[in-house]
N, C-alpha and C positions, 0 to 999 in steps of 0.2 A: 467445657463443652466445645468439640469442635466443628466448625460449619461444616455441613454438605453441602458441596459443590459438584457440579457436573464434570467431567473433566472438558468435555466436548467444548462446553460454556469458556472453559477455563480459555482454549485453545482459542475460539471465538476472539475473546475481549484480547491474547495477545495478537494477532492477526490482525484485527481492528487498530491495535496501537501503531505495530510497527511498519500496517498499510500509511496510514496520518501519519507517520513519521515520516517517510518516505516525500509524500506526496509535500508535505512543507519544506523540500531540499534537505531533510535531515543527513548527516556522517554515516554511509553506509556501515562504516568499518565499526562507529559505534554502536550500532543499532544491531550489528554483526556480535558484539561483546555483552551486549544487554540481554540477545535471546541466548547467549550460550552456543549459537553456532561455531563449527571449528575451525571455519574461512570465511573470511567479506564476500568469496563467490559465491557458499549457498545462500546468503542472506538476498544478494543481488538476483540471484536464480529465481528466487522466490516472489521477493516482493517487488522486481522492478518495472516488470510486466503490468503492473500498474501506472505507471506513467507513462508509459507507454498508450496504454487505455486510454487516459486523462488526454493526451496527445489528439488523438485522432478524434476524439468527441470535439474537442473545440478547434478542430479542422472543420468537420461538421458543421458545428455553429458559425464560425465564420462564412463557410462557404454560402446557406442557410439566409445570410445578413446581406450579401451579393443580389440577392434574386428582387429580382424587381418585379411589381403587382403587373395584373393585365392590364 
């Protein structure tokens, strides 16, 4: 018997992985060999716009920690 799976789902749970991989300083270029891409730059293209994100959010928060009550 073989599971159905969504593929969508599938797509999901890699995306999710290889976001978490990123965001813990993972090896691009492995993470690049794990999904099968055929260069470190699509992987980088992809997923590195996430730390990027993570970046400015805790610009935010720090900025956010600055402000002082009335």
């Amino acid at each position: 018997m073989k599971a159905q799976v969504d593929g969508a789902y599938l797509h999901l749970l890699r995306d999710s992985y290889a976001t978490q991989f990123t965001k813990d300083d993972g090896d691009t270029l492995i993470l690049s060999r794990q999904l099968g891409h055929k260069t470190e730059s699509m992987t980088k293209d992809r997923y590195i716009r996430y730390k990027t994100r993570d970046i400015r959010e805790e610009l935010r928060r720090i900025e956010r920690g600055r402000e002082f009550p009335p």
